[in-house]
HTML snippet that shows the backbone in 3Dmol.js (N, CA, C, O; Angstrom):
<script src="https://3Dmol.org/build/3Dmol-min.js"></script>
<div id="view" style="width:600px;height:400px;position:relative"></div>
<script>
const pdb = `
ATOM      1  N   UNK A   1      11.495 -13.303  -3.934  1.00  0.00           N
ATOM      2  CA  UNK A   1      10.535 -12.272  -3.623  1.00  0.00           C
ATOM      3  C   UNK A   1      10.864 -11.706  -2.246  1.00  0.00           C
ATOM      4  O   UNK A   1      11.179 -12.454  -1.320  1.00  0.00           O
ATOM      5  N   UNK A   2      10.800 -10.579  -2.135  1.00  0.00           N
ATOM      6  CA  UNK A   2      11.296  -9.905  -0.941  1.00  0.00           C
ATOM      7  C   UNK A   2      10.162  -9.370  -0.180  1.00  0.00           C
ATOM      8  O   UNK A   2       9.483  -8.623  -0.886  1.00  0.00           O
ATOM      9  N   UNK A   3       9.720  -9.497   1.034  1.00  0.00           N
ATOM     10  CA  UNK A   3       8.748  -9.407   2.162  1.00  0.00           C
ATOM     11  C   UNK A   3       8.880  -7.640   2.324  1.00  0.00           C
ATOM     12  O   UNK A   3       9.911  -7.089   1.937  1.00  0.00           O
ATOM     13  N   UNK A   4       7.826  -6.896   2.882  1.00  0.00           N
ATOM     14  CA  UNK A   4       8.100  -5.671   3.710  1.00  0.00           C
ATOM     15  C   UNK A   4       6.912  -5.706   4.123  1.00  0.00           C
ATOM     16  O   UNK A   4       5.939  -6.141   3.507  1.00  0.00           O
ATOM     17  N   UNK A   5       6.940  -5.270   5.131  1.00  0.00           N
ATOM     18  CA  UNK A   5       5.865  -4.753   6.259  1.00  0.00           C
ATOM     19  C   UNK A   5       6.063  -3.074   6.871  1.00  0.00           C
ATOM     20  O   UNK A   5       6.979  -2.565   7.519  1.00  0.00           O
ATOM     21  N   UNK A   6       4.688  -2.475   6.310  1.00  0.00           N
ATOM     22  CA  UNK A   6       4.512  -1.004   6.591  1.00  0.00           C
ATOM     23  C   UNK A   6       3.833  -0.607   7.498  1.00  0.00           C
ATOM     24  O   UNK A   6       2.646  -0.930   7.506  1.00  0.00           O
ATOM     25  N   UNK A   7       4.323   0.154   8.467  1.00  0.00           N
ATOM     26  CA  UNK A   7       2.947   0.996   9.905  1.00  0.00           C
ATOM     27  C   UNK A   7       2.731   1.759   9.348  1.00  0.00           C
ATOM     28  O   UNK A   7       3.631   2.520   8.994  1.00  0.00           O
ATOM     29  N   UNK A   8       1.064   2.019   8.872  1.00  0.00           N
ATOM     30  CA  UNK A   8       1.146   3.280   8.511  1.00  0.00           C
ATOM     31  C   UNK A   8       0.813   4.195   9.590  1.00  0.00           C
ATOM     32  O   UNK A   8       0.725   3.697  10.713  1.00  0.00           O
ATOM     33  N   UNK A   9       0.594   5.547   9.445  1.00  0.00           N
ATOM     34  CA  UNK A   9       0.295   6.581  10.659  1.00  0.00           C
ATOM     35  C   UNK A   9      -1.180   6.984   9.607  1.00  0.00           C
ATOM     36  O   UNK A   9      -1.467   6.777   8.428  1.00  0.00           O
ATOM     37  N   UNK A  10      -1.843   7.636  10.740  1.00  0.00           N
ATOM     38  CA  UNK A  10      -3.408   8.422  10.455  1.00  0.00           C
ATOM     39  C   UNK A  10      -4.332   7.849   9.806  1.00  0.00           C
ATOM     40  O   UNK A  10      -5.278   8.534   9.420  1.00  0.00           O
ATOM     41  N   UNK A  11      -4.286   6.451   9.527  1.00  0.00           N
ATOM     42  CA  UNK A  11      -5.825   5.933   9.087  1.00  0.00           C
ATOM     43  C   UNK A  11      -6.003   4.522   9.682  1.00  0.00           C
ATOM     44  O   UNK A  11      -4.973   3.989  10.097  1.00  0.00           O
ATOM     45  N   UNK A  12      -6.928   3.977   9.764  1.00  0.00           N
ATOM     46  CA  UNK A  12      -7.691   2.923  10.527  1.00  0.00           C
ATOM     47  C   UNK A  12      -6.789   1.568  10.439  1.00  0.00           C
ATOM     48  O   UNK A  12      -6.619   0.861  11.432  1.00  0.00           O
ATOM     49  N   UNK A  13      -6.264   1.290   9.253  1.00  0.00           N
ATOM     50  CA  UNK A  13      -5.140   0.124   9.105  1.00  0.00           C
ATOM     51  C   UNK A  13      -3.972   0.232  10.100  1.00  0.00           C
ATOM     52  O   UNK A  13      -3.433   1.331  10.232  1.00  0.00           O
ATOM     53  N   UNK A  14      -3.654  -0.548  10.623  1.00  0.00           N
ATOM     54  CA  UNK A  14      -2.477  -1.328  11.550  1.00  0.00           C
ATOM     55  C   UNK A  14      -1.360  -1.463  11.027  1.00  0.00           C
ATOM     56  O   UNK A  14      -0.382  -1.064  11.658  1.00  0.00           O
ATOM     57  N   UNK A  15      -1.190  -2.065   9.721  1.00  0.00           N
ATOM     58  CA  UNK A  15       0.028  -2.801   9.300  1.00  0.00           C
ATOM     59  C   UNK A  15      -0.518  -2.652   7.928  1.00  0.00           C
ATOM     60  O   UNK A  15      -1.715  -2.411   7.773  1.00  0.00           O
ATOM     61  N   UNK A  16       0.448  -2.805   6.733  1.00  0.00           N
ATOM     62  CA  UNK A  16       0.251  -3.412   5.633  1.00  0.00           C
ATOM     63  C   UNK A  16       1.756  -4.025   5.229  1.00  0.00           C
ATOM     64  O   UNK A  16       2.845  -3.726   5.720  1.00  0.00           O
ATOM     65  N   UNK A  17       1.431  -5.031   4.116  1.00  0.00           N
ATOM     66  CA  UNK A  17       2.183  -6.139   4.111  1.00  0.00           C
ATOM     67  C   UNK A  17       2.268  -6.253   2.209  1.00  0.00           C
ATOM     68  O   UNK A  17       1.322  -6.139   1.430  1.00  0.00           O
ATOM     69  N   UNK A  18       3.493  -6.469   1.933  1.00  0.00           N
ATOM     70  CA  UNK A  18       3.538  -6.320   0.380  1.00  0.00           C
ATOM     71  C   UNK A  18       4.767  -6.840   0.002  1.00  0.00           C
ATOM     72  O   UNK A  18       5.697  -6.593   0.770  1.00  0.00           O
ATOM     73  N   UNK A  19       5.049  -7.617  -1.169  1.00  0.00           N
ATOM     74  CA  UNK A  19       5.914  -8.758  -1.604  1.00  0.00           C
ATOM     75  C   UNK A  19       6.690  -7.850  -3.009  1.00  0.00           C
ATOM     76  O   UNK A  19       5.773  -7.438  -3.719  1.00  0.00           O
ATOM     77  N   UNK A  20       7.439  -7.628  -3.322  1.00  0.00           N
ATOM     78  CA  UNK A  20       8.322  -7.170  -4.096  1.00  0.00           C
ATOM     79  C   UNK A  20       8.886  -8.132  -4.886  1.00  0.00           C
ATOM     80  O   UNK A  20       9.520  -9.078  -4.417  1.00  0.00           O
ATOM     81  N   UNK A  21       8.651  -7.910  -6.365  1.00  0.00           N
ATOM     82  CA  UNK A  21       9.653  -8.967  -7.210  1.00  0.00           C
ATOM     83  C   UNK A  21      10.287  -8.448  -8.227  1.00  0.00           C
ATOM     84  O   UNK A  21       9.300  -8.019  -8.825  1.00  0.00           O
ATOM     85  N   UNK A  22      10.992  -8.216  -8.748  1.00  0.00           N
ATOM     86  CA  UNK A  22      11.182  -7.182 -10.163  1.00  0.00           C
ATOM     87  C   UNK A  22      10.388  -6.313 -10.062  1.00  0.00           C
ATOM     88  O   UNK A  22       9.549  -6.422 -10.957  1.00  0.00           O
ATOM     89  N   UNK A  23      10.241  -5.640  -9.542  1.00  0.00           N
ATOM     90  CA  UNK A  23       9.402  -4.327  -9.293  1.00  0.00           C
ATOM     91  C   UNK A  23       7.952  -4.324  -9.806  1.00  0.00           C
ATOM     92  O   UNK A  23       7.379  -3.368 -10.328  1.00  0.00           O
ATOM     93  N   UNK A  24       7.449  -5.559  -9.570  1.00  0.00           N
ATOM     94  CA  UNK A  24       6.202  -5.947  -9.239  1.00  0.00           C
ATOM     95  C   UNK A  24       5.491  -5.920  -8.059  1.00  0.00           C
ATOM     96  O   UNK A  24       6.141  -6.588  -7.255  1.00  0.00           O
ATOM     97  N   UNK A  25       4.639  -5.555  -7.616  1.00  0.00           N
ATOM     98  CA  UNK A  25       3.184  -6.044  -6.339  1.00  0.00           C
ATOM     99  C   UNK A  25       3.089  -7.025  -6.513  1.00  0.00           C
ATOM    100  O   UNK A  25       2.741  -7.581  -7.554  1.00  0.00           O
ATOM    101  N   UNK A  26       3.654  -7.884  -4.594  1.00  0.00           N
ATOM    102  CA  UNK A  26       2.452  -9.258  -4.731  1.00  0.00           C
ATOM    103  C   UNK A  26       1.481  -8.873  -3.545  1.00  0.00           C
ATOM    104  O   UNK A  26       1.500  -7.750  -3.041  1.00  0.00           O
ATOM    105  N   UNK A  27       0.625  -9.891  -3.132  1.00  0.00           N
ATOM    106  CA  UNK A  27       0.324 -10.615  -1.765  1.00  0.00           C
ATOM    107  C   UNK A  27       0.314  -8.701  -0.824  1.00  0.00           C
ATOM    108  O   UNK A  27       0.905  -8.357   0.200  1.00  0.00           O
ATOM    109  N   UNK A  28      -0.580  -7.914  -1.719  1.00  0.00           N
ATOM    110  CA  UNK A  28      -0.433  -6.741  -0.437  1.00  0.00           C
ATOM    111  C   UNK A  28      -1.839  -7.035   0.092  1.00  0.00           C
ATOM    112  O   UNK A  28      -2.926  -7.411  -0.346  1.00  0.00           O
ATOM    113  N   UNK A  29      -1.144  -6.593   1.518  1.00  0.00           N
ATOM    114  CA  UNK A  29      -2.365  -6.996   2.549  1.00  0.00           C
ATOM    115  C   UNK A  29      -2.540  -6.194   3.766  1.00  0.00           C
ATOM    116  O   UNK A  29      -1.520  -6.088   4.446  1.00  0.00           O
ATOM    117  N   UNK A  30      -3.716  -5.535   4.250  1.00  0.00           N
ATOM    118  CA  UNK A  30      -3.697  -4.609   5.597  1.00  0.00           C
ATOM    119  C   UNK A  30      -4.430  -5.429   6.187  1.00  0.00           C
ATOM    120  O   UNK A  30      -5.265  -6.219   5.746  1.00  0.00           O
ATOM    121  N   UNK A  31      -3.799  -5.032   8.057  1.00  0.00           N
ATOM    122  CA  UNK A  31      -4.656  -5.190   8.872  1.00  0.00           C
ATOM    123  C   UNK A  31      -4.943  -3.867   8.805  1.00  0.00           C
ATOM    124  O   UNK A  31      -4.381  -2.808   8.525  1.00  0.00           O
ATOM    125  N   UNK A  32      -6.819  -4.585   9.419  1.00  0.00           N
ATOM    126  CA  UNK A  32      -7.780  -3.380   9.813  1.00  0.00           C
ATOM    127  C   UNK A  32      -8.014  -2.217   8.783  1.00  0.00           C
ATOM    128  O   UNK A  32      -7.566  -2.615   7.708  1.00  0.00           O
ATOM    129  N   UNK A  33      -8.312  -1.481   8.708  1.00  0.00           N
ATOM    130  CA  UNK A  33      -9.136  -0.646   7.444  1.00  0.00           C
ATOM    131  C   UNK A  33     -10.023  -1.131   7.147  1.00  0.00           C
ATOM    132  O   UNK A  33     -10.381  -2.218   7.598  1.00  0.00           O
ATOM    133  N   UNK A  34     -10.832  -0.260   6.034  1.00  0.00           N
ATOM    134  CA  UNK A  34     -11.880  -1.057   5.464  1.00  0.00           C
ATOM    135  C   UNK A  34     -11.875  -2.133   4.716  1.00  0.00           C
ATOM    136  O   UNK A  34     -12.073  -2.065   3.503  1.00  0.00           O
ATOM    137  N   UNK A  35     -11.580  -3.605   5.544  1.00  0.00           N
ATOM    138  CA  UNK A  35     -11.879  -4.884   5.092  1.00  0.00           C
ATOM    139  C   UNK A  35     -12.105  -4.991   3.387  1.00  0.00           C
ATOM    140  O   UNK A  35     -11.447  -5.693   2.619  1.00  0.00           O
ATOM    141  N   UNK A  36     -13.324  -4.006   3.018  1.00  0.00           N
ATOM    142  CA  UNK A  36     -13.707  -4.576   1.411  1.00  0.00           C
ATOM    143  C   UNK A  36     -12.841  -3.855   0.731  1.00  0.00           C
ATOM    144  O   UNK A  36     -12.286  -4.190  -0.315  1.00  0.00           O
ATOM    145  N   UNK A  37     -12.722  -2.896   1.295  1.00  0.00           N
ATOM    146  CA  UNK A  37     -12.014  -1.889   0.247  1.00  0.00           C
ATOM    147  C   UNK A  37     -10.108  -2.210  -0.132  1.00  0.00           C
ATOM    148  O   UNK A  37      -9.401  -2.217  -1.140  1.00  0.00           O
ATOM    149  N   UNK A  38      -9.909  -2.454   1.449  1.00  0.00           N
ATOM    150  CA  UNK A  38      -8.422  -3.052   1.402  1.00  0.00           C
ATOM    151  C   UNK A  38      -7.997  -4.021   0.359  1.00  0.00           C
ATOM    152  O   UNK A  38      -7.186  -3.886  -0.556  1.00  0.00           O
ATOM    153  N   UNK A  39      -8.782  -5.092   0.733  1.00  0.00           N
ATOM    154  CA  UNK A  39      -8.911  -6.154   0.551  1.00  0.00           C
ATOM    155  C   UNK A  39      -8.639  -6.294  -1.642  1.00  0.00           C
ATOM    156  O   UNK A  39      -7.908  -6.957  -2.377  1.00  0.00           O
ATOM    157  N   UNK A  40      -9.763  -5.202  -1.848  1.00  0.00           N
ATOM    158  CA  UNK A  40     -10.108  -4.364  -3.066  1.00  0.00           C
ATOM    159  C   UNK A  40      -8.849  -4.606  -3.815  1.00  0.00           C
ATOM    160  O   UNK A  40      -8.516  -5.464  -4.632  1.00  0.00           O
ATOM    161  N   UNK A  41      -8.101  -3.326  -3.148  1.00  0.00           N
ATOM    162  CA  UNK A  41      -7.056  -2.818  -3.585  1.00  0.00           C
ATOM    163  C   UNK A  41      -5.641  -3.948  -3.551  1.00  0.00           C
ATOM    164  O   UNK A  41      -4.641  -3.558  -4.153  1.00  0.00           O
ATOM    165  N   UNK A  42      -5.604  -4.833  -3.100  1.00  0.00           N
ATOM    166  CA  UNK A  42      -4.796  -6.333  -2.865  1.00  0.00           C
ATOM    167  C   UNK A  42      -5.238  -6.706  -4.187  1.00  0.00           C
ATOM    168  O   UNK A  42      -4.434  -6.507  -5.097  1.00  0.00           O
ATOM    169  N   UNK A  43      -6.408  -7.230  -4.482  1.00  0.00           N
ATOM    170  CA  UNK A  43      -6.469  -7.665  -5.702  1.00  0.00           C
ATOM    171  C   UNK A  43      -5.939  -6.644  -6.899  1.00  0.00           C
ATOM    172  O   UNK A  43      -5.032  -7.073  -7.613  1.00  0.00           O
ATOM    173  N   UNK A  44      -6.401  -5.465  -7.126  1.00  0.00           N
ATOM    174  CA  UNK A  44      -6.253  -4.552  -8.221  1.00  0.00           C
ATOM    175  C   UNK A  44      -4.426  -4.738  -8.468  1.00  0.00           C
ATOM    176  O   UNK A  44      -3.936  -4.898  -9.585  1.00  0.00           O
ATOM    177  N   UNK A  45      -3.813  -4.688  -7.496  1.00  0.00           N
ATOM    178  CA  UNK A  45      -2.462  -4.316  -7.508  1.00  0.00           C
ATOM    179  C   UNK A  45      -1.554  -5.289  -7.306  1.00  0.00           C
ATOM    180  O   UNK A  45      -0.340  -5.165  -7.139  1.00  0.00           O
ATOM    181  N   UNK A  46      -2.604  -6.845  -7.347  1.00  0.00           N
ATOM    182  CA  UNK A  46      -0.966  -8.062  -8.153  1.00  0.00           C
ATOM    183  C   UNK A  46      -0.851  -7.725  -9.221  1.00  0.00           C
ATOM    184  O   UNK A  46      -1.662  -7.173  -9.966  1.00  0.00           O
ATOM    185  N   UNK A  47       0.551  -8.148  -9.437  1.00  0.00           N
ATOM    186  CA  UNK A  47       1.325  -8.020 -10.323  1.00  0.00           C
ATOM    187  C   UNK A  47       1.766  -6.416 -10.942  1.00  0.00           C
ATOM    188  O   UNK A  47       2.698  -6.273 -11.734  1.00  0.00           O
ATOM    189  N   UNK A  48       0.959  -5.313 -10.451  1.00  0.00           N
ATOM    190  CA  UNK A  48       1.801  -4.196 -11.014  1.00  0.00           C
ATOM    191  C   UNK A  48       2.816  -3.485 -10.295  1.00  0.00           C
ATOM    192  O   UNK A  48       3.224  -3.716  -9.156  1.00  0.00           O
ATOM    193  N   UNK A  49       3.155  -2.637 -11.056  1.00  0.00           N
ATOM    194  CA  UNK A  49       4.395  -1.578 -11.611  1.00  0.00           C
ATOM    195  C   UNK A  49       4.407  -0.728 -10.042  1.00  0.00           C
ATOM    196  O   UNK A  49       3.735   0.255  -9.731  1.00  0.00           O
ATOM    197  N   UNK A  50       5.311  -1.406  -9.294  1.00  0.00           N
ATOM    198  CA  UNK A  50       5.541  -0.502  -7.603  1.00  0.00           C
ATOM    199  C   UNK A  50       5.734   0.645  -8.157  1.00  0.00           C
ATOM    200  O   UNK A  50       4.934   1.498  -7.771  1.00  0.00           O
ATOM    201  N   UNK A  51       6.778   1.121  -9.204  1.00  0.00           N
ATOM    202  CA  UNK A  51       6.506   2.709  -9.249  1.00  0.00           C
ATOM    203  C   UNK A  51       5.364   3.335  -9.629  1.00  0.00           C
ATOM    204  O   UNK A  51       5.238   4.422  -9.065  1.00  0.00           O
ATOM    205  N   UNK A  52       4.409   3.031 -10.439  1.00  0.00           N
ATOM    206  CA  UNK A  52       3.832   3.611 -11.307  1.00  0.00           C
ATOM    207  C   UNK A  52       2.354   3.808 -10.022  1.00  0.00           C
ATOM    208  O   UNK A  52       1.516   4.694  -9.850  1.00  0.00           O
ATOM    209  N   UNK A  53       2.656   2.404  -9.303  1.00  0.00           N
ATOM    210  CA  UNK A  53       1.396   2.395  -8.271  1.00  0.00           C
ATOM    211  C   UNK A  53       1.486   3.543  -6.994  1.00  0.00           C
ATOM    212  O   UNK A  53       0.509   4.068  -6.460  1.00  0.00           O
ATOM    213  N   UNK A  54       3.018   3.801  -6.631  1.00  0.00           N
ATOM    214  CA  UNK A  54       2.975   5.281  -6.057  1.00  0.00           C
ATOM    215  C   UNK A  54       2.469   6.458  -6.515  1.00  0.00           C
ATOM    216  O   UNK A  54       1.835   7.337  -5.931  1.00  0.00           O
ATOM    217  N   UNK A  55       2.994   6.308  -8.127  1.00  0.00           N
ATOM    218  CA  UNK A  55       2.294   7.779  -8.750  1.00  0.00           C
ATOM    219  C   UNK A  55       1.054   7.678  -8.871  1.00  0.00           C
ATOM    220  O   UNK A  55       0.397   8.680  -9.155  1.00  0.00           O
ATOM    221  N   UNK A  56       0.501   6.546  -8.699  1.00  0.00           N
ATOM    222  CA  UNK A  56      -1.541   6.822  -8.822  1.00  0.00           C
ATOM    223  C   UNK A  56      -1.722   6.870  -7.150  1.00  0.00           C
ATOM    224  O   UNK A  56      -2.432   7.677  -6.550  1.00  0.00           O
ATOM    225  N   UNK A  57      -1.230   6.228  -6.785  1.00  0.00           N
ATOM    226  CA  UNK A  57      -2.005   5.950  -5.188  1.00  0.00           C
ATOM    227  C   UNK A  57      -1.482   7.096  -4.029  1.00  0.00           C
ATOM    228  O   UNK A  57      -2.063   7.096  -2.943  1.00  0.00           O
ATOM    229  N   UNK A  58      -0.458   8.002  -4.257  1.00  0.00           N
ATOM    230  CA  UNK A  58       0.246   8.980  -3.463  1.00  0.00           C
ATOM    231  C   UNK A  58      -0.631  10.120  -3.580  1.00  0.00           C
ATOM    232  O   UNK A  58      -0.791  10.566  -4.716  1.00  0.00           O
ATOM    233  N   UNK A  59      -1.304  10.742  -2.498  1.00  0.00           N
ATOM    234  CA  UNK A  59      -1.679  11.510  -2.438  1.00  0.00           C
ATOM    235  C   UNK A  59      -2.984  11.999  -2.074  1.00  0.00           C
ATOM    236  O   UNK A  59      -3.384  13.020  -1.514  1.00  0.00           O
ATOM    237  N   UNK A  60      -3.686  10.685  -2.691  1.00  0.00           N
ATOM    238  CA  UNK A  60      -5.062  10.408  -1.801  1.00  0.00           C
ATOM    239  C   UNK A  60      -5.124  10.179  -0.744  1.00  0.00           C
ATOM    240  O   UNK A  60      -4.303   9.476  -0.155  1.00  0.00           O
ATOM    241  N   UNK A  61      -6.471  10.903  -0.042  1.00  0.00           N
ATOM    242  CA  UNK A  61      -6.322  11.173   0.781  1.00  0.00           C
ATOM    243  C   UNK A  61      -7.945  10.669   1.470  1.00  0.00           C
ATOM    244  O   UNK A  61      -8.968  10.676   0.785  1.00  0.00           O
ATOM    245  N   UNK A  62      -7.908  10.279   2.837  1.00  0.00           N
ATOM    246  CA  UNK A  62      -9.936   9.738   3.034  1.00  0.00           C
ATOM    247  C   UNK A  62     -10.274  10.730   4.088  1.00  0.00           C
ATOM    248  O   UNK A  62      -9.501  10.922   5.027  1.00  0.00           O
ATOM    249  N   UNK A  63     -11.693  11.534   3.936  1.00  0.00           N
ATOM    250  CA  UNK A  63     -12.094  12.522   4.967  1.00  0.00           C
ATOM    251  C   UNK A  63     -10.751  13.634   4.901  1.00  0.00           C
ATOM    252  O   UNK A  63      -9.941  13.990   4.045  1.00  0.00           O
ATOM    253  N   UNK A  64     -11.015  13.918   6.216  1.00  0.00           N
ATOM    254  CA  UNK A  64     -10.096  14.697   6.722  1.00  0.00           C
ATOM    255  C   UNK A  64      -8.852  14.595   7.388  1.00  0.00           C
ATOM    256  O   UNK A  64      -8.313  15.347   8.201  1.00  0.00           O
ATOM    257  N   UNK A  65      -8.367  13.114   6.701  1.00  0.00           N
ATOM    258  CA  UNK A  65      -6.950  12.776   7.713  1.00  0.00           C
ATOM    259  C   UNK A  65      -6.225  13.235   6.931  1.00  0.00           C
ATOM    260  O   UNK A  65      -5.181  13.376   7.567  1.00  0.00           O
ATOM    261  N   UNK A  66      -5.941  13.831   5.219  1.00  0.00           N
ATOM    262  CA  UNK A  66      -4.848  14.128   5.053  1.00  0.00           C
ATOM    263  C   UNK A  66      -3.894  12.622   4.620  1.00  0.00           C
ATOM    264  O   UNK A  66      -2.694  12.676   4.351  1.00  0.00           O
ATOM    265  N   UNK A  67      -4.461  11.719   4.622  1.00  0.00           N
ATOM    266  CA  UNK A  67      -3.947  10.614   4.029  1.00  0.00           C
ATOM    267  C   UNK A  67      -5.316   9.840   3.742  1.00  0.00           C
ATOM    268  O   UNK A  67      -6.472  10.256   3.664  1.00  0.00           O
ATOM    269  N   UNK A  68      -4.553   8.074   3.565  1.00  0.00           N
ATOM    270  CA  UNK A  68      -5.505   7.345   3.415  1.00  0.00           C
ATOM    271  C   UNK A  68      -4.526   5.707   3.713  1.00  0.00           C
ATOM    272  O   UNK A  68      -3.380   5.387   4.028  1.00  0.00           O
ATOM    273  N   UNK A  69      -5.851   5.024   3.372  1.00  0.00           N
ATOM    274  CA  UNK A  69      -4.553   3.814   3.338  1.00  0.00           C
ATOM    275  C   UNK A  69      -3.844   3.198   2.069  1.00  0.00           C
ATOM    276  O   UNK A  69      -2.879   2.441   1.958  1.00  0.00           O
ATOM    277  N   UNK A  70      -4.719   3.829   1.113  1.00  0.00           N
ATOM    278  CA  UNK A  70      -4.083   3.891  -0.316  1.00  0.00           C
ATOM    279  C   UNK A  70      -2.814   4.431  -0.104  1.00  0.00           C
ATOM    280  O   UNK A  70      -1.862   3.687  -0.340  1.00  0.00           O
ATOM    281  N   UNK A  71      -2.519   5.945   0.424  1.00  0.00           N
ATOM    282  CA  UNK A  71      -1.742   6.733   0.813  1.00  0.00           C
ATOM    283  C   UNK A  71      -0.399   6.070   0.951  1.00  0.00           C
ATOM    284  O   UNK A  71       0.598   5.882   0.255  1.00  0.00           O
ATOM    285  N   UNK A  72      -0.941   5.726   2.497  1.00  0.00           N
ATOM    286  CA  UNK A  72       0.064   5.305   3.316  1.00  0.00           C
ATOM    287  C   UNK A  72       1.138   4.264   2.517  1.00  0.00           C
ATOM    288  O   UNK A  72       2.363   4.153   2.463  1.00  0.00           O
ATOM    289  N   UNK A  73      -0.018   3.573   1.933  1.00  0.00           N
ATOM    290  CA  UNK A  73       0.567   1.885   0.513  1.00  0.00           C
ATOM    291  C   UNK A  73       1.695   2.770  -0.047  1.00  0.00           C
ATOM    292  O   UNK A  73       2.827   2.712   0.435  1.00  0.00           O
ATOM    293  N   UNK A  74       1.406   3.525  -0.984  1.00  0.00           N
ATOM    294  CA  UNK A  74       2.162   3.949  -1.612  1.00  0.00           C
ATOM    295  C   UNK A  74       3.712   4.409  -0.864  1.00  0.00           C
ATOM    296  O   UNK A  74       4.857   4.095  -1.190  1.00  0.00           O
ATOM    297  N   UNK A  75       3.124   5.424   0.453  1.00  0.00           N
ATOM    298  CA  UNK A  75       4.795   5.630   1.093  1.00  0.00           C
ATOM    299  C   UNK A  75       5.605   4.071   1.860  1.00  0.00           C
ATOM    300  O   UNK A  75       6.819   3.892   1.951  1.00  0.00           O
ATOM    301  N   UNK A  76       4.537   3.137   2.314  1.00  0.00           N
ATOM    302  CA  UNK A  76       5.473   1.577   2.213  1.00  0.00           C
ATOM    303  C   UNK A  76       6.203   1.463   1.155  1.00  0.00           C
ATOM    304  O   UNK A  76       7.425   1.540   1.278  1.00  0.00           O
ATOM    305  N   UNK A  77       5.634   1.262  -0.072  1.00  0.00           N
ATOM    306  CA  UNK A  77       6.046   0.774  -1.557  1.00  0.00           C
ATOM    307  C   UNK A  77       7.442   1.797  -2.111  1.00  0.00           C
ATOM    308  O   UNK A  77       8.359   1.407  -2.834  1.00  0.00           O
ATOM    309  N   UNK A  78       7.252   3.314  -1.476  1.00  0.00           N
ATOM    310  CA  UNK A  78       8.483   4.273  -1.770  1.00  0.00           C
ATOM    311  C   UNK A  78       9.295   4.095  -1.148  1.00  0.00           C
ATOM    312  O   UNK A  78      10.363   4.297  -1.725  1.00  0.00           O
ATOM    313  N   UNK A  79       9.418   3.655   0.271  1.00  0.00           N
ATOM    314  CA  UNK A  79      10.463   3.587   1.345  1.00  0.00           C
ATOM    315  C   UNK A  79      10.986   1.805   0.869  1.00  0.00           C
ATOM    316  O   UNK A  79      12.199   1.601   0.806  1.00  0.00           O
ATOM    317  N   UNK A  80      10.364   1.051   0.675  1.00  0.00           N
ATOM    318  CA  UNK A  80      10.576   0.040   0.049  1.00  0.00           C
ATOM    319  C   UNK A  80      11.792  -0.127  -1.621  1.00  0.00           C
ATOM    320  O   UNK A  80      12.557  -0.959  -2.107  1.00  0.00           O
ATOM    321  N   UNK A  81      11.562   0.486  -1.757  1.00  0.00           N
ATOM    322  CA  UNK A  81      12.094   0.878  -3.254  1.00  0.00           C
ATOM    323  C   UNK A  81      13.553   1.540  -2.802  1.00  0.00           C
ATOM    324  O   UNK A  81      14.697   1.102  -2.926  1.00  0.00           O
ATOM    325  N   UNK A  82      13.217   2.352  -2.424  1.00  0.00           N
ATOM    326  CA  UNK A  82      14.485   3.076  -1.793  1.00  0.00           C
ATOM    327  C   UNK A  82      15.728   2.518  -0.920  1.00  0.00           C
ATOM    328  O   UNK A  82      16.727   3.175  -0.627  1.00  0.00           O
ATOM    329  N   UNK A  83      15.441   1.037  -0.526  1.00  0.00           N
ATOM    330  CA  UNK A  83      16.291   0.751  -0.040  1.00  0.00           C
ATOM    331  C   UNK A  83      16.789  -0.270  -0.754  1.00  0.00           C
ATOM    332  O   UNK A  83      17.829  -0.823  -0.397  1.00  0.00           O
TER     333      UNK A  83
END
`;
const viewer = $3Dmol.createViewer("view");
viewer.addModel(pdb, "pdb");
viewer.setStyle({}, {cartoon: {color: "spectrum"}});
viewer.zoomTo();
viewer.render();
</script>
């Protein structure tokens, strides 16, 4: 299983943290953001489909930042993939 750690830019999370296996989600995890909601989305997204979880989670966006930390997940999980 392969480790990555993402900064995202423009929303309240610090870091997020996500485990790659056969192009599975493990163990994703943010600092800071909204605690329940983060936290939320860690559970929803063991075990699935890193691509398929960019195409749902890319693009949302919270308020007025123009992203989110869903967002941001998704461009970890793309830049992740890509290499």
């Amino acid at each position: 299983m392969e480790k990555y750690t993402y900064t995202p830019k423009g929303v309240c999370a610090r870091q997020i943290e996500f485990e790659l296996e056969d192009g599975k989600l493990h163990n994703v995890k943010f600092t800071g953001g909204c605690d329940g909601n983060t936290k939320a989305i860690g559970k929803l997204l063991e075990g699935a489909d890193a691509a398929n979880t960019v195409n749902i989670l890319k693009g949302n966006i919270c308020g007025m930042k123009g992203t989110s930390c869903a967002d941001q997940l998704a461009k970890g999980i793309e830049e992740a993939l890509s290499n």
